[in-house]
N, C-alpha and C positions, 0 to 999 in steps of 0.2 A: 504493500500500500504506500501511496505521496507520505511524503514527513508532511505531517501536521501544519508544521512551520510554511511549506511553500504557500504563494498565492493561490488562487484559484487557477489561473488562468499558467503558471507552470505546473502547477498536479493535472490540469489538464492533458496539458504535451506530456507530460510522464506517461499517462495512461495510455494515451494514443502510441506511444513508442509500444509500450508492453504489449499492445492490442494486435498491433502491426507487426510483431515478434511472433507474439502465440499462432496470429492467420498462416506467416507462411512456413512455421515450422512444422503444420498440420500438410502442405505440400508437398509431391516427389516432384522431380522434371515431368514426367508422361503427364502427369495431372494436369498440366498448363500446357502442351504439345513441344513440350524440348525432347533433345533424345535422353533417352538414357543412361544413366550411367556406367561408364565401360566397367569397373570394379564396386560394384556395390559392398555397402557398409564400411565404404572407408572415406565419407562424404564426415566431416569436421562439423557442418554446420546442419543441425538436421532440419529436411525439408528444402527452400527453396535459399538459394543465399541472396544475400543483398543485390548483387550485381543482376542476377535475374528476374527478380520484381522490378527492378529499376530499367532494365530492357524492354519487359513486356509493359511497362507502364509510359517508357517515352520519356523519362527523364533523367535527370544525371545519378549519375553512384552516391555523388558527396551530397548532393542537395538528400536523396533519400537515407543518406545514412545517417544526416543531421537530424533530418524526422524523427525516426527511431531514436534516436539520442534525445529526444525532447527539447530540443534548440530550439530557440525562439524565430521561428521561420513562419511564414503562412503559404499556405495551397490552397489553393482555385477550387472551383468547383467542378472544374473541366479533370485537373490532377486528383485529385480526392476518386472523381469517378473513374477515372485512367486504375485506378489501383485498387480497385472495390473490382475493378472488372479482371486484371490481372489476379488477385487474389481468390478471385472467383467465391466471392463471398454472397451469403443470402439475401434476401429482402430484410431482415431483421440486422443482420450482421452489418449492412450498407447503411442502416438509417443510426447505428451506430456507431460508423466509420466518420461517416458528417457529421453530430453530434459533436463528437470528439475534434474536429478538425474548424470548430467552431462555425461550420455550416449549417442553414435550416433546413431541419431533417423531414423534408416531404415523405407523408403516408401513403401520400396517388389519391384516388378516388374508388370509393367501394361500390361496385359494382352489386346495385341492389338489389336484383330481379333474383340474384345468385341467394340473398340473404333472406329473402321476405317473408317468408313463415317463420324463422327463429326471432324474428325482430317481432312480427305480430303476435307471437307467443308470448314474450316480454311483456307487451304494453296490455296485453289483456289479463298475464297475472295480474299487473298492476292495480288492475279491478279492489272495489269502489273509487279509488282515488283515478282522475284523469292523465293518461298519458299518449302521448303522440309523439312520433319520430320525425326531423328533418332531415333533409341532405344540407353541404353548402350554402345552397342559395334557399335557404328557408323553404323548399318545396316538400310538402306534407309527402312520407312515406309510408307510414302506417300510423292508427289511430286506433282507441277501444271504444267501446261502446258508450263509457262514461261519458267522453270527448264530445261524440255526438249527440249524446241528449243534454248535456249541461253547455255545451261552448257551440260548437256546430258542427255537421255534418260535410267535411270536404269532399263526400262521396257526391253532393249535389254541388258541387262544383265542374267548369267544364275543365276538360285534362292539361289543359297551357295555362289557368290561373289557378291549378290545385295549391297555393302558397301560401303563406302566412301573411305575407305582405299585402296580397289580393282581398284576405278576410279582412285582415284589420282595416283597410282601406277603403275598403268597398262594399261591405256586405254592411247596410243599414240595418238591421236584425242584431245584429251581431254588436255595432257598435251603441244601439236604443239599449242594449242588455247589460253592458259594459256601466260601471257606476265611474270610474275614472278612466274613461277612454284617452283623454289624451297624452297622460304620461304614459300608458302604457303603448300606443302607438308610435307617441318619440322613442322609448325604451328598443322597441323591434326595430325600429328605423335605426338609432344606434347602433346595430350590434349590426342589420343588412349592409350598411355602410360602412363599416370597419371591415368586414369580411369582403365585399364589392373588392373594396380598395386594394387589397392584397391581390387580386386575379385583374387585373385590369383590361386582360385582353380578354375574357372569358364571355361570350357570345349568350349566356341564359342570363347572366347579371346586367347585361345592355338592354336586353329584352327588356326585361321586367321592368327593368329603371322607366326606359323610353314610353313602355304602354300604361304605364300608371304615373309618369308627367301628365300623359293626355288624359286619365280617365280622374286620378285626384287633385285638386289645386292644394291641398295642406301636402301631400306628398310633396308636390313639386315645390313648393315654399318651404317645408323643414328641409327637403334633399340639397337644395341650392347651400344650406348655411352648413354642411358638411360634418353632421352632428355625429362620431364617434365617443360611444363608451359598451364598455363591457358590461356585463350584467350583474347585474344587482339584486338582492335578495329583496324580496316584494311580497307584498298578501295584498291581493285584490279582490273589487268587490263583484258581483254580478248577480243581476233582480231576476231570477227564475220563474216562466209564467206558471209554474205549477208548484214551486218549493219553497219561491221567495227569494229574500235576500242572501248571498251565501258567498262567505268570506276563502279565499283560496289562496294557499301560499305556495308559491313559485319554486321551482326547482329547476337548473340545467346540469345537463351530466352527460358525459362522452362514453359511451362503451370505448375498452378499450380497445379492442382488433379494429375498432372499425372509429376512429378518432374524427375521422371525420361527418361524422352523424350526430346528431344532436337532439337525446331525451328530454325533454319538459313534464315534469309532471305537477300537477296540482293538487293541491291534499285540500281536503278540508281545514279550518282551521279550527275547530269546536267540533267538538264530540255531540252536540247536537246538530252541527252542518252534519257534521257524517252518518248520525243516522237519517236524515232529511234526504241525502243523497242514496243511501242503500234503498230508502222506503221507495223511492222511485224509479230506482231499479230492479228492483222485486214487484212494480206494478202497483205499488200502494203510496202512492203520495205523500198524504199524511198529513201533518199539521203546518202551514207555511209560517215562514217567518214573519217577528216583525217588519214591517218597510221602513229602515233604517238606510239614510240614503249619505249620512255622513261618512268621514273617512274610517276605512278599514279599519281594524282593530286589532 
């Protein structure tokens, strides 16, 4: 392990030297298409030696042996990937190669269609409390049935505004239901807008932008002042036409395989929201709340 003593940022390079150590010592030549060795087991260096990572990777002997040494150097994202590829390292091993080489360690995109029963499995355990999945750009991937009778139904959505931004934006039901609509619509525009910004070139984030400049004038007047923040811990309120008033406090949380999805759930926040919300999903309504229309609680 780093002496305690180092910085952050040399226990860093130490780790990455060690890391960069153990990868190609798990290598023979054949493994990486060199020849073989004329005399096996009388190779000094076991696995791949410096000089041949640093062939297959395209860059110099000293500049990679400085790496390994922990020297205060920086690599590209071009070289980092040159030697993730020579090294012939995994998806997990790579997102730890850049990690370490103080690069942002892209996860890709989760290919949902692959996931969508164990994701809606998830969100229907979830049950009584509401929960729903997004991708990236806030587009609803699955939801329980909570979701849809207490917040709304994205199954009645058409399949290019199935989005979070589309609801809160546009569905008048939804925001007449809502008791502080507008922090909570700046809140999701904060967070669409931080993530936008990060993919700049990304072709469903320009969409959405461009077709809800035309379809909202507050979208298009909050989106103009370029409102970033992250999310924040919330209990909100919403007037239920069959249950009443009912307080819900906010959750976001990432599975982790799949980092780039995004769990919301809502809980009750009183033990009589929650049973007000069971009774109506067992078909029994029940007794509705008072109409308490001030702030959460």
């Amino acid at each position: 392990m780093p002496d305690s003593q180092e910085s952050p940022q040399s226990a860093r390079r130490a780790e990455l030297g060690v890391f960069l150590r153990s990868a190609r010592a798990r290598l023979r030549p054949v493994d990486v298409g060199l020849p073989a060795d004329l005399e096996p087991g009388l190779r000094r260096t076991p696995g791949l030696r410096r000089e041949e990572v640093a062939e297959l990777s395209g860059v110099g002997v000293t500049w990679y042996t400085w790496l390994e040494q922990g020297r205060n150097i920086s690599a590209s994202e071009q070289v980092v990937d040159a030697l993730a590829r020579a090294l012939r390292l995994d998806p997990d091993q790579r997102r730890h190669l850049r990690g370490l080489a103080g690069l942002a360690t892209s996860t890709g995109r989760t290919q949902v269609d692959d996931v969508l029963p164990r994701l809606q499995r998830l969100v229907d355990a979830a049950a009584p409390n509401i929960a729903s999945i997004y991708d990236v750009h806030l587009d609803y991937v699955v939801w329980n049935t909570p979701y849809a009778r207490l917040r709304n139904d994205p199954a009645t959505l058409p399949g290019d505004r199935r989005n979070l931004l589309w609801m809160m934006f546009t569905d008048a039901s939804n925001r007449a239901r809502m008791l502080g609509w507008e922090a909570a619509a700046r809140a999701v525009l904060s967070q669409f807008r931080a993530a936008a910004g990060q993919r700049p070139g990304d072709p469903r984030f320009a969409t959405i932008v461009a077709e809800l400049t035309e379809a909202s004038p507050q979208f298009r007047q909050w989106w103009a002042r370029y409102p970033v923040r992250s999310f924040r811990p919330a209990t909100i309120g919403i007037d239920h036409p069959e249950i009443g008033r009912l307080d819900l406090e906010m959750f976001q949380l990432r599975p982790v395989e799949h980092p780039d999805l995004l769990l919301v759930l809502q809980t009750p926040a009183s033990s009589d929201g929650r049973a007000r919300v069971k009774a109506l999903l067992d078909g029994r309504p029940g007794v509705r709340s008072p109409d308490r229309r001030g702030p959460p609680t």
